[in-house]
N, C-alpha and C positions, 0 to 999 in steps of 0.2 A: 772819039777823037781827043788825044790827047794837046793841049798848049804846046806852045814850043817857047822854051824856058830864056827869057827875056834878060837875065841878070849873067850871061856868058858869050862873047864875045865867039866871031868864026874861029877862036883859036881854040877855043876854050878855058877864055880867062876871065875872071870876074869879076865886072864894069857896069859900073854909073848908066842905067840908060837915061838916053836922052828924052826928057819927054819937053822941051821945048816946042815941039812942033804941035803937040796938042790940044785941045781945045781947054779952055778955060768951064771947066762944070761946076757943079753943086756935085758934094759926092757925100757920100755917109758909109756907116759901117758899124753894126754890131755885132760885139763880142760876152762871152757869159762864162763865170764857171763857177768853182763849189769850194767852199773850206768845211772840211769834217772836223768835227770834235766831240769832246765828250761832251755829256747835257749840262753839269756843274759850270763849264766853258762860256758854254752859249746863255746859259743864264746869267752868267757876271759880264756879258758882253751887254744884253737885252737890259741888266739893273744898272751899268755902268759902273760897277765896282773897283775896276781895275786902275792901280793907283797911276799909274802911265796916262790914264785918261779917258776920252770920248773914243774906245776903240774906233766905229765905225765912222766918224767924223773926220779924225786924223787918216783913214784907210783912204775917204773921197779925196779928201785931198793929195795926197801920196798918190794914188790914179791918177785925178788931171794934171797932176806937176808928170809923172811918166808919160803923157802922154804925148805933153809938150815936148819931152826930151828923148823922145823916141830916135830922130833920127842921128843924137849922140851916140843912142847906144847898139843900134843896127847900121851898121858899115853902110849899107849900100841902099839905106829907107833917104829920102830926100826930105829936107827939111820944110814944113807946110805951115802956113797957119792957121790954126784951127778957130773957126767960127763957133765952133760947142764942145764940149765934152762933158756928158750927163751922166752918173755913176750911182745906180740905185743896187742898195743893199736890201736884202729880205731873209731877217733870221726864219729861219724853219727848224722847228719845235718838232715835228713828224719824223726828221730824218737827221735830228740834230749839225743843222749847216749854215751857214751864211752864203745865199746863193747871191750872187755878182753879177750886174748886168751892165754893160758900157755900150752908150750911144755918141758918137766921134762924128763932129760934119765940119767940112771944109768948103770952099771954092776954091779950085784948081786944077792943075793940067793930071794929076796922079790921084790915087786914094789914099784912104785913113785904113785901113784895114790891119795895118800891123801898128797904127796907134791906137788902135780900139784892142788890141791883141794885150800890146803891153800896159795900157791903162788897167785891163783886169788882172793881170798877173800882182803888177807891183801893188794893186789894193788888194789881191789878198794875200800876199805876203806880207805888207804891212801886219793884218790881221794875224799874221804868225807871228810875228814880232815881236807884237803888245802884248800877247796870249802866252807865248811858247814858257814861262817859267812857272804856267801850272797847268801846261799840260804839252808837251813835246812830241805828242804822236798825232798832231792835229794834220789832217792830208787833202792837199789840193787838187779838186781834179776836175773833169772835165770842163778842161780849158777851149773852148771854142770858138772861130766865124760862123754867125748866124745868120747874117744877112751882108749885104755889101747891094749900091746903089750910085750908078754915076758913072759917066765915062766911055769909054767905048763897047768894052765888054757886057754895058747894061744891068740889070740888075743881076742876082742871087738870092737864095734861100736856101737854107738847110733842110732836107728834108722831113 
């Protein structure tokens, strides 16, 4: 059974819902995903050679500043305030990547789902940022919701 898509009005137009009536929860949400690069890349990330800086450092923070400002930049995301936003970087040497992990918790009537969505994005874009002028073919991917927790629809996992 499919949801029945909350963010369009009986006209089919695309509105604000109201979650006023809601309950006040604890909610959470994590999200992951992957920057590829070459190894020379990941090495000057891991030695901190990059005259830009603490790549990974300025990434975390570039995450929780997006995360905050998520409902700026998604039209119809309501604005929350978040209790946590925890951003754990793990260079991997095996598959040459920086794998991204965001953990988003709130109290309130909605979820963090899509601030955990875009706190990983914009940390690893960051990560392209600092990187991208020695190595331009660096590629982000599996972007994903992991878990989600809180609310009415209860918990989730990714299989």
């Amino acid at each position: 059974m499919m949801a029945e898509l909350t963010h369009f009005n009986s006209a089919g137009e695309a509105h604000m819902v109201d979650v006023g009536g809601k309950a006040v929860t604890h909610r959470s949400a994590v999200a992951e995903g992957l920057i590829e690069m070459q190894p020379d890349t990941l090495q000057r990330i891991i030695e901190g050679s990059f005259k830009k800086g603490d790549v990974l450092g300025v990434a975390r923070i570039a995450g929780i500043m997006a995360a905050k400002k998520t409902a700026d930049l998604i039209p119809l995301c309501h604005p929350l305030p978040l209790t946590r936003v925890q951003i754990e970087l793990e260079p991997q040497l095996t598959n040459n990547a920086v794998h991204c992990t965001v953990s988003v918790e709130t109290r309130g009537q909605t979820g963090v789902e899509m601030e955990a969505l875009m706190a990983t994005q914009v940390t690893l874009l960051t990560i392209y940022d600092m990187c991208k002028a020695v190595d331009r073919g660096m590629r982000i991917t599996a972007v994903q919701l992991t878990h989600k927790a809180g609310g009415k629809s209860g918990d989730w996992t990714r299989d």
